[in-house]
N, C-alpha and C positions, 0 to 999 in steps of 0.2 A: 251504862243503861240509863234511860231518862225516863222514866214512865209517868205517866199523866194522870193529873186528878179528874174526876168523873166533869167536873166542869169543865175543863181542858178539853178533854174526849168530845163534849156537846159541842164544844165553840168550834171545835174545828174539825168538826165532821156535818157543820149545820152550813145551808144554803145562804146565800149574801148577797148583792145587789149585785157582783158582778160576776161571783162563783155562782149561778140561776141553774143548778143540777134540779130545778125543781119542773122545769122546762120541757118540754116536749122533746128539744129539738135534742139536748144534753143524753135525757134518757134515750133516745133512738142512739144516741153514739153509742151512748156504754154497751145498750145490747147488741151490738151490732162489733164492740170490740172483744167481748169479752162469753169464752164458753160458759161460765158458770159463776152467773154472782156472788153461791154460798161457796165458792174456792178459795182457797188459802188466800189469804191480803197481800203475799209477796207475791205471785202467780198473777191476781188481779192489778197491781203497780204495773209490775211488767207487763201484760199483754194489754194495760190502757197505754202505757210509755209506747208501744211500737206501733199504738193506732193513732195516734198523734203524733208522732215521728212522723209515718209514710204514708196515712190518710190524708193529711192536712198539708197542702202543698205549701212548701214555704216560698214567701215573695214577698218581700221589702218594699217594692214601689205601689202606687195606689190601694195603699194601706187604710183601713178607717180608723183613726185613733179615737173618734169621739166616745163618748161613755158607750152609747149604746153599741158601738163598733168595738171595743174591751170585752163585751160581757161575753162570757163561754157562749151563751146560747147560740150569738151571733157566728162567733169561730165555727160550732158543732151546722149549723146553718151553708155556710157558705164554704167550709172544709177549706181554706185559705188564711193564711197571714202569715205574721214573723214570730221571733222570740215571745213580744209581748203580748200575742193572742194564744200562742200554745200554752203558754203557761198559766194562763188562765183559765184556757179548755181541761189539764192534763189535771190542776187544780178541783176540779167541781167534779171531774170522774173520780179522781181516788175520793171525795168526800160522797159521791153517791152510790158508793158500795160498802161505804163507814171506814174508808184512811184516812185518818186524818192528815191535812194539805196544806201549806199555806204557799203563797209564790214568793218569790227571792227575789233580789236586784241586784245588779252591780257591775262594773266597768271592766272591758276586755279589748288586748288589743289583738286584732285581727291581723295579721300579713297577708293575707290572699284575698282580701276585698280587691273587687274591680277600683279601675283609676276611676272609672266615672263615680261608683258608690263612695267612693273615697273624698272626690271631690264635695259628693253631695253631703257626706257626713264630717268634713272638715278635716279629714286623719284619718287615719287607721284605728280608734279607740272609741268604742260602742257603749252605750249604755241597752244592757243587756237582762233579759227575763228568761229566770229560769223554776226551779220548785225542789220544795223541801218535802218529803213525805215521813209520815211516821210507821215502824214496821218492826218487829219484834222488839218494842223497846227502845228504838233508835231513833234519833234521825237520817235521815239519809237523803243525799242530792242527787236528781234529778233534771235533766235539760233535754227535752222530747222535742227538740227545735229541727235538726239538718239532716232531711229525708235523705233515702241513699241515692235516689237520683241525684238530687242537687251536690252529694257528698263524691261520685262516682266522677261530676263533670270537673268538679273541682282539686280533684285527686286524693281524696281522702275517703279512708273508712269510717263508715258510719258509726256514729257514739251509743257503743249499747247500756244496757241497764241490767242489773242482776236482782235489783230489790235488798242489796247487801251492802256493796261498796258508793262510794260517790259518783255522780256521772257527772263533769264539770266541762270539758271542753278538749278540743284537739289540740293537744300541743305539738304534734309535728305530721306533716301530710304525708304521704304515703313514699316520698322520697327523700326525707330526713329533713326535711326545711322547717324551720319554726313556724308556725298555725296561728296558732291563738294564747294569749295569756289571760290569766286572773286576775286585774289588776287590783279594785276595789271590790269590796263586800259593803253592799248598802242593807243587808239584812234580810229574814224575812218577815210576810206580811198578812195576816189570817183573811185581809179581799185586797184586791186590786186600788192600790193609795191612789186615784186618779191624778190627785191635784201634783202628788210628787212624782207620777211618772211624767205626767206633759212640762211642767216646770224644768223638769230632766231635759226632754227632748228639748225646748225652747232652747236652753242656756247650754247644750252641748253640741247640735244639731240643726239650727235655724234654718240649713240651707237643701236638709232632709224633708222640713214641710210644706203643706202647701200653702197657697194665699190664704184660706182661711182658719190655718194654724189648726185644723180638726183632721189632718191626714195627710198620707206623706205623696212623695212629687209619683207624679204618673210617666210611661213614656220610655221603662225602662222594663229590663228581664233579666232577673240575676241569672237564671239559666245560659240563657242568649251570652250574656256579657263573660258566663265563664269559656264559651267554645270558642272567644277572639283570644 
């Protein structure tokens, strides 16, 4: 058990420049994911984790990475992005029903990325967003990133959440093949570290973004590219 001092509890159940649950657009998500605010905080983890999972369409190409394209409000806004906008969204929900959240980073290799997304990210190995929640005590991991459509086209089952155990990644698709690994743990982080997530994409990724280095290449459809 790790329980938290009252300070703790405030830092990380309070609103931030990119966690903006303070937002119009954050609070229409939450009410909108969840039956009952004053519900148990594992109950509210989980039914934000699966409205962010399969609300928020995931898609990698014409991504906005700039700050104001990071903040939850923008994700809860436009119900679109990748890894590092759900976890930023999935972030400011569990903090605006008082979970304490922060988001997590860290590098993973992929085996069923398309040849094209492969190309575009130089290899098979992501740097990757996901979230750490706090909940009887605990921490617990969190990755509300690969909806079950996109999980369906690509052969795997959808990564669920119980508000108990870790939720980290697929390691084998639904026909025994290696998926995904865990390769680095770069931590977690009480708001979204801009300057170390773009420096990340820069130096791991170059050929992932666009000409003006503030969002990723346009022209593509991870959906589309799983049914070739």
């Amino acid at each position: 058990m790790n329980a938290l001092s009252p300070e703790d509890l405030r830092r990380l159940t309070a609103p931030t420049d990119f966690l903006d649950y303070d937002t119009d657009a954050v609070q229409r998500f939450v009410d909108d994911a969840v039956t009952d605010r004053a519900a148990d905080k594992r109950q509210l983890a989980v039914e934000l984790y699966y409205a962010v999972r399969d609300d928020v369409f995931y898609e990698v190409y014409g991504a906005d990475l700039s700050p104001r394209g990071l903040k939850a409000s923008h994700t809860a806004d436009t119900l679109k992005g990748f890894c590092l906008h759900k976890s930023a969204l999935y972030a400011a929900a569990c903090r605006a029903v008082g979970i304490p959240a922060r988001v997590h980073y860290g590098d993973v290799r992929n085996h069923l990325a398309s040849d094209r997304l492969r190309a575009h990210i130089g290899g098979d190995v992501f740097f990757h967003g996901l979230n750490s929640v706090h909940l009887d005590g605990a921490w617990v991991k969190a990755t509300p990133v690969f909806n079950k459509i996109l999980c369906r086209l690509y052969g795997m089952k959808p990564l669920d959440f119980d508000g108990t155990t870790d939720s980290l990644h697929h390691p084998f698709d639904d026909d025994g093949r290696r998926n995904m690994e865990f390769l680095t743990d770069h931590g977690g982080f009480d708001d979204v570290p801009y300057d170390f997530v773009m420096a990340n994409m820069r130096r791991k990724h170059p050929g992932f973004l666009d000409t003006a280095g503030t969002g990723t290449v346009r022209g593509g459809s991870l959906a589309a590219e799983a049914a070739r």
